[in-house]
C-alpha positions in Angstrom: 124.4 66.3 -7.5 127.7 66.3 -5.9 128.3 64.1 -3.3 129.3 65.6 0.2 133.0 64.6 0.2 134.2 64.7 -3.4 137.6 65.8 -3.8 137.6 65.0 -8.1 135.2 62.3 -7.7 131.5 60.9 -6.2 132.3 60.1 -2.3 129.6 59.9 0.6 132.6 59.5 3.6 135.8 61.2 3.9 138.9 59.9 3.5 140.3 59.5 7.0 143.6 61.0 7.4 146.3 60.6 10.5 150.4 60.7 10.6 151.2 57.8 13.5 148.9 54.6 12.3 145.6 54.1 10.0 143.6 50.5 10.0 141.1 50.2 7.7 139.0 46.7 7.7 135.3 45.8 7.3 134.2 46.5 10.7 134.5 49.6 13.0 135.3 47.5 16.8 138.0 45.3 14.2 139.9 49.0 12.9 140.2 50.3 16.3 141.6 46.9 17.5 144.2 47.6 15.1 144.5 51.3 16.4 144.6 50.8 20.1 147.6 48.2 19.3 149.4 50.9 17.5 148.8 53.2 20.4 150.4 50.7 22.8 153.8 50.8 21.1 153.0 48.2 18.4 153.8 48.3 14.4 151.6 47.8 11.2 152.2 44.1 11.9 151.0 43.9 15.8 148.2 45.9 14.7 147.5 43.7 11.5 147.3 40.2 14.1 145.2 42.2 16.1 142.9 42.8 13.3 143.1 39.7 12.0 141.6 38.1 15.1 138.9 40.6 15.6 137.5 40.6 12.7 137.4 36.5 13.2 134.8 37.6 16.3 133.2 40.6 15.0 132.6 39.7 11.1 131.8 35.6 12.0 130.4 35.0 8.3 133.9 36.2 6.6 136.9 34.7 8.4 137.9 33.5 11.9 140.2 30.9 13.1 138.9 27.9 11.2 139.8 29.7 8.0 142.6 30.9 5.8 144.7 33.6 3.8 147.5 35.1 2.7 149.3 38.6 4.2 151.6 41.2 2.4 154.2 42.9 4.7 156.1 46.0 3.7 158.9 46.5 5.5 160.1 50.9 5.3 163.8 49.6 6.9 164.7 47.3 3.9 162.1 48.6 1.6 161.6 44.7 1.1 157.8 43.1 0.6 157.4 39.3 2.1 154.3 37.0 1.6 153.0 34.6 4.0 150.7 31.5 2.4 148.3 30.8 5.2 146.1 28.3 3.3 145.5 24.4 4.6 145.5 21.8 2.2 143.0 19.2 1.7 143.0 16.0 5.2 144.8 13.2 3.8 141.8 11.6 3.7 140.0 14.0 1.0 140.6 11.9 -2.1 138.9 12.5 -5.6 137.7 9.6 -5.5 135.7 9.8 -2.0 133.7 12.8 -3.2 133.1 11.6 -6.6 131.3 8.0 -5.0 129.3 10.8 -2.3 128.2 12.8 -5.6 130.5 15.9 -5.6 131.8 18.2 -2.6 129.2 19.7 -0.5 128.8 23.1 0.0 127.9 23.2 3.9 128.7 20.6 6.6 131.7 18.5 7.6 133.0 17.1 4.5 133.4 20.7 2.9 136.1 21.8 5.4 139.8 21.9 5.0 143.0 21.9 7.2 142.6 25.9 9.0 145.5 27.6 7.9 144.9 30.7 9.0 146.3 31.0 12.2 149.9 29.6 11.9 150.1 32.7 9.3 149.7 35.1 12.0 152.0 33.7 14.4 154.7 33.4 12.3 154.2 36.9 10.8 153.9 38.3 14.7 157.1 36.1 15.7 159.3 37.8 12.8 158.7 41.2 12.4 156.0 42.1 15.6 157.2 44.3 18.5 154.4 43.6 21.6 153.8 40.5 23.2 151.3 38.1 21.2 148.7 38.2 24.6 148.6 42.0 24.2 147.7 41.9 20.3 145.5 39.4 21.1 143.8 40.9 24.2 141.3 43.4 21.7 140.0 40.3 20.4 139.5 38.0 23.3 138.0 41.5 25.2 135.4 41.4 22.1 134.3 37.3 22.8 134.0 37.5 26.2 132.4 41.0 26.7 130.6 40.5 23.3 130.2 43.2 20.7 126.3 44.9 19.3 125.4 42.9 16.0 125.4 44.9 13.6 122.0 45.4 11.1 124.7 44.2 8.4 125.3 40.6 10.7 121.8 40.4 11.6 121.0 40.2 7.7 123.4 38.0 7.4 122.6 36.1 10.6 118.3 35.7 9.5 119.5 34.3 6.1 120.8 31.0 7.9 118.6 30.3 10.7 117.9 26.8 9.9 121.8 25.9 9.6 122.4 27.6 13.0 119.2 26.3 14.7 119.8 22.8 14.0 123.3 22.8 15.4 123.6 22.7 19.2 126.8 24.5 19.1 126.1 27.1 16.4 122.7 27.8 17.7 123.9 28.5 21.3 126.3 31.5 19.8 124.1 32.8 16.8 120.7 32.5 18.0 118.6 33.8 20.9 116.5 30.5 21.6 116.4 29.4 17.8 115.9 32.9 16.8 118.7 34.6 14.9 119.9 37.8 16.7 118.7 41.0 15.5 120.4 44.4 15.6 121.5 45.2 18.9 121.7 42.5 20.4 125.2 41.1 22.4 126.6 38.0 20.4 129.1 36.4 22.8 131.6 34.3 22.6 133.3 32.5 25.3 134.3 29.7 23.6 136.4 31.0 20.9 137.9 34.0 23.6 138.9 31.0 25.7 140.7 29.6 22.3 142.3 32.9 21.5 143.1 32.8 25.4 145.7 29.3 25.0 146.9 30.8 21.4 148.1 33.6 22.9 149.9 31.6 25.7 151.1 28.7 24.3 151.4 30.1 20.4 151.4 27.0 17.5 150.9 24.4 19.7 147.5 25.2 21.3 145.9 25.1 18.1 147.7 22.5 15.9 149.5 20.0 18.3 147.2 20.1 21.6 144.2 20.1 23.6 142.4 22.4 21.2 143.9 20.3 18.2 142.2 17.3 19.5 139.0 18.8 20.7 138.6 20.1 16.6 139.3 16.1 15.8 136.9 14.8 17.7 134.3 16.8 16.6 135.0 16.1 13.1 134.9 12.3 14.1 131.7 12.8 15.3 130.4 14.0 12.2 132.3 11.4 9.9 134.0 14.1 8.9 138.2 13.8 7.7 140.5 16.0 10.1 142.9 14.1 12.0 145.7 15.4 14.4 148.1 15.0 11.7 146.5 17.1 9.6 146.9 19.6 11.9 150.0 19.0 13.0 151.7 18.9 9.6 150.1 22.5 8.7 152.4 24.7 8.8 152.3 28.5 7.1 154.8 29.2 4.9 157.0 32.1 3.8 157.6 33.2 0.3 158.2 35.6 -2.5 155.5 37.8 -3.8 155.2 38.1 -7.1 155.4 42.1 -9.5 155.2 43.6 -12.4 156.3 47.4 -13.1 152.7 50.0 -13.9 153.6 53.6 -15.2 156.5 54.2 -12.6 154.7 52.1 -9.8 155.7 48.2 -8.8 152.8 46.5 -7.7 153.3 43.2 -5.4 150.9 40.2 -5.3 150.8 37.2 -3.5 152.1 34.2 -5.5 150.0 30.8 -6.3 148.0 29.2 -5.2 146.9 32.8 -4.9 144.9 34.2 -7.9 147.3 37.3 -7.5 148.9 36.8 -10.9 145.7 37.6 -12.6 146.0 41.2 -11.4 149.4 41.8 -12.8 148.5 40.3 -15.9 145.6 41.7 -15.9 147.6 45.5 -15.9 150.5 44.4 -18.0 147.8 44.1 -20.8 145.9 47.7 -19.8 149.0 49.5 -19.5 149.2 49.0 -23.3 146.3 51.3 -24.0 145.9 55.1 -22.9 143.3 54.7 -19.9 143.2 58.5 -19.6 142.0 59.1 -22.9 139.0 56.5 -23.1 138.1 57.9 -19.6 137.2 57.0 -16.2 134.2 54.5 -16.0 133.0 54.9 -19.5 132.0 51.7 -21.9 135.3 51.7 -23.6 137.6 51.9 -20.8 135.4 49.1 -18.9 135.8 47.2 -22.2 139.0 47.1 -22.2 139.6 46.1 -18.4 137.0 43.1 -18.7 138.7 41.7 -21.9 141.9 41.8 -20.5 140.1 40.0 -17.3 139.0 37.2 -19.5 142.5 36.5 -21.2 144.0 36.5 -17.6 141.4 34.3 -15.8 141.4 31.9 -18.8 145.3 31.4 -17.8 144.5 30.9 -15.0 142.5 28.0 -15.7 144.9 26.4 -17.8 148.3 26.7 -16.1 147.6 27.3 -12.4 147.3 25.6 -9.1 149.1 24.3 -6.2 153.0 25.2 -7.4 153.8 22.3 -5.1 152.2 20.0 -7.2 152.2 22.0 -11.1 155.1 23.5 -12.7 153.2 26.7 -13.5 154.9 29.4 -16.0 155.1 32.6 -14.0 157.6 33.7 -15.6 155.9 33.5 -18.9 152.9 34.6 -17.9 154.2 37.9 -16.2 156.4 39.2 -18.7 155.7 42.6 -20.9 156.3 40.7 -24.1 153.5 38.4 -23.5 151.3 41.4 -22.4 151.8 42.4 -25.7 150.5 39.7 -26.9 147.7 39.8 -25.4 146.9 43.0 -26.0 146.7 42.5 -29.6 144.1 39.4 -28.9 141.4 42.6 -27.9 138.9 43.7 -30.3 138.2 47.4 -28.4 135.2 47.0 -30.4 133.4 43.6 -29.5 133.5 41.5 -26.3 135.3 38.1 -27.0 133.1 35.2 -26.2 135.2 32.2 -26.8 138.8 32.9 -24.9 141.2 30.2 -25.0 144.4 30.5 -23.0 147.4 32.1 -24.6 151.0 30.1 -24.5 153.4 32.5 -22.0 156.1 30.1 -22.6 158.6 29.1 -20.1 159.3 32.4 -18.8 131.4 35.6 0.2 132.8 35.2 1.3 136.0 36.7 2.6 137.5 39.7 4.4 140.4 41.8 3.3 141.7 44.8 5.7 145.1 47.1 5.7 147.1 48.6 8.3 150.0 50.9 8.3 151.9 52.8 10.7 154.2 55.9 11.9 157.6 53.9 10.5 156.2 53.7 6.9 155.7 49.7 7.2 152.5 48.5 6.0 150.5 45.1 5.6 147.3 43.8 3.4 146.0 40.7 4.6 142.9 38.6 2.5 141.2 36.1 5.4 138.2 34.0 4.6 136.2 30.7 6.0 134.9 30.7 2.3 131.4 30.9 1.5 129.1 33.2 4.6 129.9 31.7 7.6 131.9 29.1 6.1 130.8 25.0 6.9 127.9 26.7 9.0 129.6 24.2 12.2 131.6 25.6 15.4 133.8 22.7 16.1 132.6 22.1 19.5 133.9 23.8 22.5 136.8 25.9 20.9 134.3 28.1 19.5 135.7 28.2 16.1 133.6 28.5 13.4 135.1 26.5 10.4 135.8 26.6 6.3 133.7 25.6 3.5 137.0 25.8 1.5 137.1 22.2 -0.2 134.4 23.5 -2.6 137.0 25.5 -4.5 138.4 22.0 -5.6 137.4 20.6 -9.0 137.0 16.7 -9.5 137.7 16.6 -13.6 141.4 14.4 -13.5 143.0 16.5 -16.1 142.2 19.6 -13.9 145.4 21.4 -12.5 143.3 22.1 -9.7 142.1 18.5 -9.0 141.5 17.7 -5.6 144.3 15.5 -4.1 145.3 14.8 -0.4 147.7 17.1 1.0 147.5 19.7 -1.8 146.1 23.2 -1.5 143.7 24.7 -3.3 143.6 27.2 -5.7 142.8 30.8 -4.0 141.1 33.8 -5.5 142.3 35.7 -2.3 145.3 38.7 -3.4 146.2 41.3 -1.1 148.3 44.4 -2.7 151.0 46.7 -2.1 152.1 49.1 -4.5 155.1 51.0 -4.3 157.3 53.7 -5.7 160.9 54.6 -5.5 161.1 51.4 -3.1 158.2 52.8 -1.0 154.8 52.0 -0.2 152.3 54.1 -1.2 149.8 52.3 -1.7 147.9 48.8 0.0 144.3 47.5 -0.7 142.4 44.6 -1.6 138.8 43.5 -1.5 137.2 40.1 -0.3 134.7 38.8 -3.1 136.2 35.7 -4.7 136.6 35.9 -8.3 135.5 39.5 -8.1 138.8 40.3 -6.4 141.2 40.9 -9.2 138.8 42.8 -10.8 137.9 45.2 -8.2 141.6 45.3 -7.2 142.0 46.5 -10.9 139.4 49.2 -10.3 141.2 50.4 -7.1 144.6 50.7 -9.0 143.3 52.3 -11.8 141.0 54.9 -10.0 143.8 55.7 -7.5 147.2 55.9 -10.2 145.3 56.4 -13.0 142.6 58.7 -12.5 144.1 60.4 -9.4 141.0 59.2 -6.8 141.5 59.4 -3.1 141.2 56.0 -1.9 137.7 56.6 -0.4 136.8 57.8 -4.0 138.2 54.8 -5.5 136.5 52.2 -2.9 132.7 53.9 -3.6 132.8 54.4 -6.7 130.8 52.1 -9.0 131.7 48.7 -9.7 131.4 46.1 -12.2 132.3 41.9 -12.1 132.6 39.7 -15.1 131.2 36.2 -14.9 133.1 33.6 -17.5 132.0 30.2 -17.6 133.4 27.5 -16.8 135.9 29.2 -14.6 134.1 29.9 -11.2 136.2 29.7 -7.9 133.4 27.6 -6.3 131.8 24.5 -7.4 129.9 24.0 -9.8 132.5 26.1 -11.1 129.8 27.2 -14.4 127.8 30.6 -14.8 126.2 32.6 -16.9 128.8 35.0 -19.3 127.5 37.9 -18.2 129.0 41.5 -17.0 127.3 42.6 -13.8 127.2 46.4 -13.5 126.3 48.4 -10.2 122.9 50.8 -11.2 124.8 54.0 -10.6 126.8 53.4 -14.3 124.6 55.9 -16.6 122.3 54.2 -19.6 125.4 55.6 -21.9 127.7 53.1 -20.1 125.3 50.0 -20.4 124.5 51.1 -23.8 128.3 51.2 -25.0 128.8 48.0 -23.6 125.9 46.2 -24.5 126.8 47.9 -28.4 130.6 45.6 -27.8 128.4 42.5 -26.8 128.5 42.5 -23.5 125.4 40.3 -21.9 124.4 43.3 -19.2 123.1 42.4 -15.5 122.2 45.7 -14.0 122.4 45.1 -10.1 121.5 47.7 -6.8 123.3 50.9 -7.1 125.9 49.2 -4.3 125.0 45.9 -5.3 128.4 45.3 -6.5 130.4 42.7 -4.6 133.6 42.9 -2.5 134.3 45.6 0.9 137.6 46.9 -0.6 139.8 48.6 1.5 143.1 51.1 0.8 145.5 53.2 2.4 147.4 55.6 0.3 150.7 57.1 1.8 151.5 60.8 0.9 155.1 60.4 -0.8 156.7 63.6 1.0 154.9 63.8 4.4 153.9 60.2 4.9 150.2 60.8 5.9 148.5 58.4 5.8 145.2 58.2 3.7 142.9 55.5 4.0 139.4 54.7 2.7 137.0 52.0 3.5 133.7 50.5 1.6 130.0 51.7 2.6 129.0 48.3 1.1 129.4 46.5 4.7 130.6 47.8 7.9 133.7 48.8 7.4 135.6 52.0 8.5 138.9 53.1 8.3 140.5 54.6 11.6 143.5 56.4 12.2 145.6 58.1 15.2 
C-alpha cells in the first residue's frame, strides 16, 4: 500500500516546504523556537542557539547545558563551512589510574561526568556570525523553563524508565517527578532552575557559566558528591574553532566535523561506496546494504586504530581520506560474504544524543549534534542551576595502548557528526542523526537515499533503517557486543534472506525500532526552497516560514 505522502518512495508526513527559514529538530516547541527567531530578524545561526537551548529544556534525556557537541555553519556570502568543537575534556583529576583502583568508569552518577562543553560552543558561534542579541535567542528557551512545556508521551516513556534515579535525588526528583512519581503525558515539567541559568548566560555570556557564581555552584555540588570538577576545569574550557573535514561524492562535497569527531568515518565510509554502482544493486536491497555495512566495518576499524584526541595523537587524515586508499579498500570487500575479522588498513601519512538543522532566507545553514550522553546523561542536576549533567566519561577506554585512553585534560573520542553537503560551492544539503555509533551509518543512509536514489528528505529520514554492531569497537564502555546487523522489520524476508545468504548474523527489530531521529533539509538549487524532513521515531518536526 502506498503510503500517504510518497513522492518516489514510502512517507507517512510531508516534507515541509517554505522560502524565508526551515528548523527541523527532534521536538515540535524546539523547531518553532528556531522559527520565531528567524521571524524576528535572526539568521540560520540565531535560530540554531535558539534551538540548541530548547531542545536542552524540552528533550532533557538528549542534551542540555551540562552536555556537549559539535556545529557545522555554512556561510551563502563566502560559500565557506566552519566547525566548532564543543566537547569538555576529562577534570584534571580523572586519571586512568583512579578508575581502574574504583573498578572501571561508571555509567550513572558523579564520577561519569566530564567538563560541559556545550555551551561555550554556542556563544562563540552566536558572537561570530549571529545577528540578534544573545537574551532574545535565548528568550524561547528560558520562556519554555519557566512557563513549562506538556511532556510528551515520548518523555513520559522516557521519564517511567528512570524513576528510581530521579526519585532518589532531591534535585532531580523535584523537576522530573510529581511526588516520586514520574510525570506522565500531559503534565507541565518546569524548570525554574535551569531558566534562571539560561537567564545570567544570556546576560553575562562565558563567564556566568565557566568563571562565576554558576561555575561555583556546579563545583560544589560535585564536591559534595566526591565527584572531580573544579573551577579550573571550567575555567580552562574553552570551545574551539576549526576546519571541517571533505571528501568529493558524484559532483557533491560533503563536510564533516573533524576528530575527536567520528565524522571521518562517513567520508570514508563513501569514498569506498562511491566505487561501486549503487543504482544498479538498488535501493534497500541485500546487496546494496552489503556493501554499505562492509565498507562500515573497514572505516570504524580505523577508527579504532588511529583515532582520538588530535591534541594528544598524530592521526593520518590525510591518509585515511584520500581516493587512493578508498580504492583500496574497496578491493578488501567480498560483495558476496560479510567479513568477520577486519583489521585496520595502513592510509599512510597522507542515546543518547540530539541532532537538529536550521537554514534560512540568505542560503546559510547549520547542523549541530548535542548530547549529555547516555538518556538523561549522569541522571544528577547539579544543584540549583538546574542543569542536568553528562555521562560522557564512559566513552573513555582504560587499556594503556588505547589511542583513546583516558588522560586528564584530553577529550574524548565522539561519535557525534553533523553534515553539510554542497554543490557548486552551495549548500544543498544538512542532516545528521543522534544515535552514537549508529550515526555514520544512518548519516550514510540519508546521503545515499537523498543523492543517490533521488528521496525527498522526509523519504530518506522514514525510510527503513539498519545498524551494524562490531565488537570490540563500541563508543560506550564496555566498549564489546555482539557482531550482529540490526535491521528495522519493515525490510522484506528477501532483504534478511540475501543478507543472512552473505553471513550477516540478523537481529530483526520493531518496524521503527531502528535507532537515531535524523533530521535534513535539502535546498532546491534554482529557487532555494527550502525542503526539510524530520523523523517519526521521536518527536521531532520540521517547521518552516
Amino acid at each position: 500500500m502506498q503510503s500517504p505522502h510518497a513522492i518516489g518512495h514510502h512517507a507517512f508526513r510531508p516534507s515541509v516546504m517554505g522560502r524565508n527559514g526551515l528548523v527541523a529538530s527532534g521536538h515540535p516547541l524546539a523547531s518553532q523556537a528556531g522559527i520565531a527567531t528567524l521571524m524576528a530578524g535572526g539568521n540560520a545561526i540565531d535560530a540554531a542557539v535558539a534551538t540548541a537551548a530548547a531542545l536542552g529544556v524540552v528533550e532533557p534525556a538528549a542534551s542540555g547545558a551540562g552536555g556537549d557537541g559539535f556545529l557545522l555553519i555554512y556561510r551563502s556570502d563566502t560559500g565557506a563551512v566552519s566547525a566548532v568543537n564543543a566537547t569538555g575534556a576529562a577534570p584534571r583529576a580523572a586519571t586512568r589510574e583512579f578508575y581502574l583502583e574504583r573498578g572501571g568508569i561508571p555509567m550513572r552518577g558523579i564520577l561519569s561526568v566530564s567538563i560541559p562543553g556545550l555551551v561555550d560552543g554556542w556563544l562563540i558561534a552566536h558572537e561570530r556570525h549571529g545577528l540578534l542579541s544573545l537574551e532574545r535567542v535565548l528568550e524561547p528557551a528560558v520562556s519554555l523553563c519557566e512557563d513549562g512545556f506538556p511532556v510528551s508521551h515520548q518523555l513520559s516513556g522516557s521519564l517511567s524508565g528512570w524513576t528510581e534515579n530521579y526519585a532518589s535525588d532531591p534535585f532531580t526528583r523535584n523537576v522530573f517527578t510529581n511526588d516520586g512519581q514520574p510525570l506522565g503525558p500531559g503534565d507541565v515539567l518546569r524548570q525554574s532552575d535551569l531558566g534562571a541559568t539560561l537567564r545570567r548566560i544570556a546576560a553575562e555570556g562565558r563567564s556566568a557559566l565557566y568563571e562565576g557564581d554558576v561555575a561555583e555552584a556546579i563545583v560544589a555540588f560535585s564536591r559534595s558528591r566526591d565527584g572531580l570538577l573544579t573551577i579550573k576545569d571550567l575555567a580552562d574550557h574553552h570551545a574551539q574553532w576549526t576546519d571541517p573535514i571533505h571528501t568529493t561524492y558524484k559532483d557533491h562535497t560533503v563536510y564533516e566535523t573533524p576528530p575527536n569527531s567520528s565524522g571521518h568515518i562517513l567520508l570514508q565510509e563513501l569514498n569506498i561506496v562511491e566505487r561501486f554502482d549503487l543504482q544498479s544493486l538498488g535501493c534497500n536491497t541485500a546487496e546494496c546494504i552489503h556493501l554499505m555495512v562492509e565498507a562500515k566495518k573497514l572505516a570504524f576499524s580505523d577508527r579504532e586504530a588511529f583515532v582520538a584526541d588530535p591534541d594528544w595523537l598524530d592521526i593520518p587524515l590525510r591518509g585515511l581520506l584520500s581516493k587512493s586508499y578508498a580504492e583500496r579498500q574497496a578491493r578488501r570487500i567480498d560483495l558476496h560474504r560479510a567479513a568477520t575479522d577486519v583489521p585496520a588498513g595502513l592510509p599512510g601519512s597522507h542515546e543518547d544524543t540530539t541532532c537538529f538543522c536550521t537554514a534560512d532566507r540568505w542560503g546559510n545553514a547549520v547542523c549541530v549534534l548535542q548530547s549529555i550522553q547516555s538518556g538523561f546523561g549522569a541522571g544528577l542536576i547539579a544543584g540549583n542551576t538546574g542543569i542536568l549533567l553528562n555521562n560522557r566519561m564512559t566513552y573513555w577506554h582504560l587499556e594503556e595502548d588505547h589511542p583513546n585512553c583516558l588522560m586528564p585534560g584530553k577529550r574524548v573520542r565522539h561519535t557525534m557528526n553533523p553534515v553539510i553537503v554542497t554543490r557548486d560551492n552551495k549548500a544543498v544539503l544538512v542532516c545528521g542523526t543522534p544515535g552514537a555509533d549508529t550515526q555514520v551509518q544512518t548519516n550514510l543512509q540519508l546521503i545515499t537515499h537523498i543523492l543517490d536514489f533521488g528521496m525527498t528528505p522526509q523519504e530518506a529520514v522514514e525510510a527503513p533503517r539498519w545498524r551494524s554492531l562490531q565488537n570490540p569497537m563500541e563508543s560506550t564502555v564496555p566498549h564489546t557486543c555482539e557482531d550482529v546487523l540490526q535491521l528495522e522489520g519493515r525490510f522484506s524476508e528477501d532483504v534478511r534472506e540475501g543478507l543472512a545468504r552473505r553471513g550477516h548474523d540478523l537481529r530483526i527489530l520493531g518496524d521503527w525500532g531502528g535507532p537515531g531521529s535524523a533530521q535534513a533539509i535539502a535546498i532546491h538549487p534554482e529557487t532555494n526552497t527550502l525542503i526539510g524532513g524530520s523523523d517519526p521515531r521521536r518527536d521531532g518536526y520540521a517547521a518552516a516560514w
